[in-house]
N, C-alpha and C positions, 0 to 999 in steps of 0.2 A: 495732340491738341495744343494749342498754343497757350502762352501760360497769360497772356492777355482774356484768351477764353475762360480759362479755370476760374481765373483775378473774379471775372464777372459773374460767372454761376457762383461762387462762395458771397461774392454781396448781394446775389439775387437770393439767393438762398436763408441770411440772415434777413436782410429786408422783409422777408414772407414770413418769415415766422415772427418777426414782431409786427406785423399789420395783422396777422391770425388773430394775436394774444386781443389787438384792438377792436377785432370784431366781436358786436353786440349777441352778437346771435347764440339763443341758449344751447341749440345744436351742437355748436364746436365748444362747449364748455362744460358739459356732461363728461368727459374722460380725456384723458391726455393726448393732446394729438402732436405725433410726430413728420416733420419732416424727414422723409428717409435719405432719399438721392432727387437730384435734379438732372434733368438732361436739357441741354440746352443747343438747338440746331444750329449749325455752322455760319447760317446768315445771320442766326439770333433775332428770327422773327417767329418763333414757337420752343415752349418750356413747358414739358412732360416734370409734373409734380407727382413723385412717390409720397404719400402720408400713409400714414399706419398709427393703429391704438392698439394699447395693451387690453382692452374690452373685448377685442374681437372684430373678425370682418363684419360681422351687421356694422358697429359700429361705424366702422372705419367708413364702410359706402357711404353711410350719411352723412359724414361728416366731409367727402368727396362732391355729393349732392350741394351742399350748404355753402361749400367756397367756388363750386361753379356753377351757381348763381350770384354769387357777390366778384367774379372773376372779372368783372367791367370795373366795380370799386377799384380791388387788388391790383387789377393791371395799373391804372390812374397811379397810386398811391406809387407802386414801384417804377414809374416812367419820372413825379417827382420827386422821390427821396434820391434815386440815383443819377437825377441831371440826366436821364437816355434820350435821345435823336428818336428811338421808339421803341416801345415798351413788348416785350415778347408776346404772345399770344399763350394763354396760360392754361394748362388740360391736368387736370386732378387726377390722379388714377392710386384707386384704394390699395396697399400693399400688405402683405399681413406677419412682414419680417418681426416687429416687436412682438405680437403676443407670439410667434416661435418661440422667438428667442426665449422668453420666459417661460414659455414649457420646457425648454430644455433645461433652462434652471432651476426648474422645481425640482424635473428628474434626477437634474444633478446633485440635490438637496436631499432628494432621497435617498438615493447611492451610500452618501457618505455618515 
């Protein structure tokens, strides 16, 4: 991947998670939401968004549900914060890597 590509998934990446933070909606404010990984298509006119919450996959769909429908905002917001020619087309997809991970941690917590 060229590192011109990376350059711009790591700014899209921070971009979204603070237009998140600025979204009103009490949906995505109920529990911690993560952005996991970004994928970002080689023309850079489509961006698969991993998010995940330590709450749980219920969780997490809805809060998938809540940013693709505000994903015409989000797009806008990240076509002006980063100056883009044009702005990816944005697809939310629930991930359930954080509350893993914290099950492994509790177990790990119990072990010791």
């Amino acid at each position: 991947m060229p590192r011109k590509h990376e350059h711009l998934e790591t700014d899209i990446k921070r971009e979204l998670a603070a237009v998140m933070r600025e979204l009103k909606d009490p949906g995505l404010h109920d529990s911690v939401l993560s952005i996991v990984h970004i994928d970002l298509s080689g023309d850079l006119s489509y961006c698969k968004v991993y998010i995940s919450t330590i709450d749980g996959m219920e969780k997490t769909k809805q809060a998938a549900e809540v940013l693709t429908k505000a994903s015409g905002l989000i797009r806008k917001e990240i076509f002006t914060r980063l100056s883009l020619r044009r702005a990816p087309e944005l697809k939310f997809i629930p991930d359930d890597s954080v509350e893993y991970s914290a099950h492994i941690n509790e177990l790990l917590k119990k072990e010791i």
